[in-house]
C-alpha positions in Angstrom: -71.8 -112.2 108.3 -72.6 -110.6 104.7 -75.3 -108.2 105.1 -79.0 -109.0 103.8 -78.8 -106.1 101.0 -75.5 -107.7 99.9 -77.4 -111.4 99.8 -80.6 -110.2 97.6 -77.7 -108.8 95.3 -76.0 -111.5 94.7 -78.8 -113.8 94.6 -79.9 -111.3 91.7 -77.2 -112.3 89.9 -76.1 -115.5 90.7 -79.4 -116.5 88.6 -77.9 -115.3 85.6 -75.7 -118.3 85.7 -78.3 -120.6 85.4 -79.4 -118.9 82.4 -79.9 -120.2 78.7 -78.1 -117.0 77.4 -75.3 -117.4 79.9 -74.6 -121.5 78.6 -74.5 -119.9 75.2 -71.9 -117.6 75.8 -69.9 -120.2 77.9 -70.3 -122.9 75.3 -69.2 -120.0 72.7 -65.9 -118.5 74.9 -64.8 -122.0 75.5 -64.9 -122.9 71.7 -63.5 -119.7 70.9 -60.8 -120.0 73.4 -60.4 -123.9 74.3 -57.5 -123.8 77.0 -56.5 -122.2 80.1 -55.3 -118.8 79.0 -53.6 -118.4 82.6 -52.0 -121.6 82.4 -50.7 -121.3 78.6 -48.6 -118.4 80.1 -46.8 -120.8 82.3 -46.1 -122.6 79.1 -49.0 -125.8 79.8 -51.6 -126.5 78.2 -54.8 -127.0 80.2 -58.3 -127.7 78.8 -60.4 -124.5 79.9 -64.0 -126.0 81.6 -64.7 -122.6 83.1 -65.1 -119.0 82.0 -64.4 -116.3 84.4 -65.0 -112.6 84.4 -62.4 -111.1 84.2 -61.1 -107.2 85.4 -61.7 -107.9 88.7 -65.2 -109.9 88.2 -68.8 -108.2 87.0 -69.8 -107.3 91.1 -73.3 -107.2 89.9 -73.0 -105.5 86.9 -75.1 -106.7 84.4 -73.3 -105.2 81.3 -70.2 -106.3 82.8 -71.9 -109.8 83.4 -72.9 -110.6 79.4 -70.3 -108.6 77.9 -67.0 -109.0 79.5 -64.1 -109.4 79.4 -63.9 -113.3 79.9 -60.9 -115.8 80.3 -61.2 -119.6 79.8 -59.7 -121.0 82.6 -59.4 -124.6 84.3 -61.0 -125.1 87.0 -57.7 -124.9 89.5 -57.1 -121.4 88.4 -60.5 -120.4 88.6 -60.4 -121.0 92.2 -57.7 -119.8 92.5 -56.2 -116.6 91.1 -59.8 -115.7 89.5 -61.1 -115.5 93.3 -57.6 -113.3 94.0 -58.4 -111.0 91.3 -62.1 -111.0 92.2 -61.1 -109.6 96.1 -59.0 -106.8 94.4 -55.4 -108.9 96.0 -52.6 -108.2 93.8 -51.8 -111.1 91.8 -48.3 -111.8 90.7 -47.6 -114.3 87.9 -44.5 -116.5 86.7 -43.7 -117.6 83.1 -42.3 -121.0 82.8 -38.8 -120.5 83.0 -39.7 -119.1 86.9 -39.7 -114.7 86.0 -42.8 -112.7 87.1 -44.8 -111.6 84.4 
């Protein structure tokens, strides 16, 4: 069970997400950056919907939280290796002909 400290943290800053400022700079890295960047190195193409902090995710650091670094990811990979890379587990990536990256 997370501890109550740990809650009121990320309570802090999981309002920043429901921010004007935060839409902007969504709206702005998806434009800037419209498909999956983990996906184009497998070689697909993937519309980006979702823009993930990347470097192992901002952990409540609000620099780290407006000012990056952000991917454009799909949704799958968000879930997926962003939560990996988010709990610090190695993450090892293929290209499309099947080598690690």
């Amino acid at each position: 069970m997370p501890s109550i400290a740990r809650s009121t943290k990320a309570t802090e800053y999981r309002r920043l997400y429901s921010t004007a400022r935060w839409r902007q700079l969504r709206l702005a890295k998806l434009a800037q950056d419209p498909l999956c960047e983990w996906c184009i190195e497998r070689e697909v193409i993937e519309p980006a919907t979702e823009v993930h902090h990347a470097d192992g995710g901002h952990k409540g650091d609000v620099t780290k939280f407006w000012f990056g670094p952000f991917i454009s990811t799909c949704k799958p990979c968000h879930a997926s290796r962003g939560q990996r890379e988010d709990n610090g587990q190695q993450v090892i990536t293929f290209s499309a002909d099947g080598w690690p990256i």
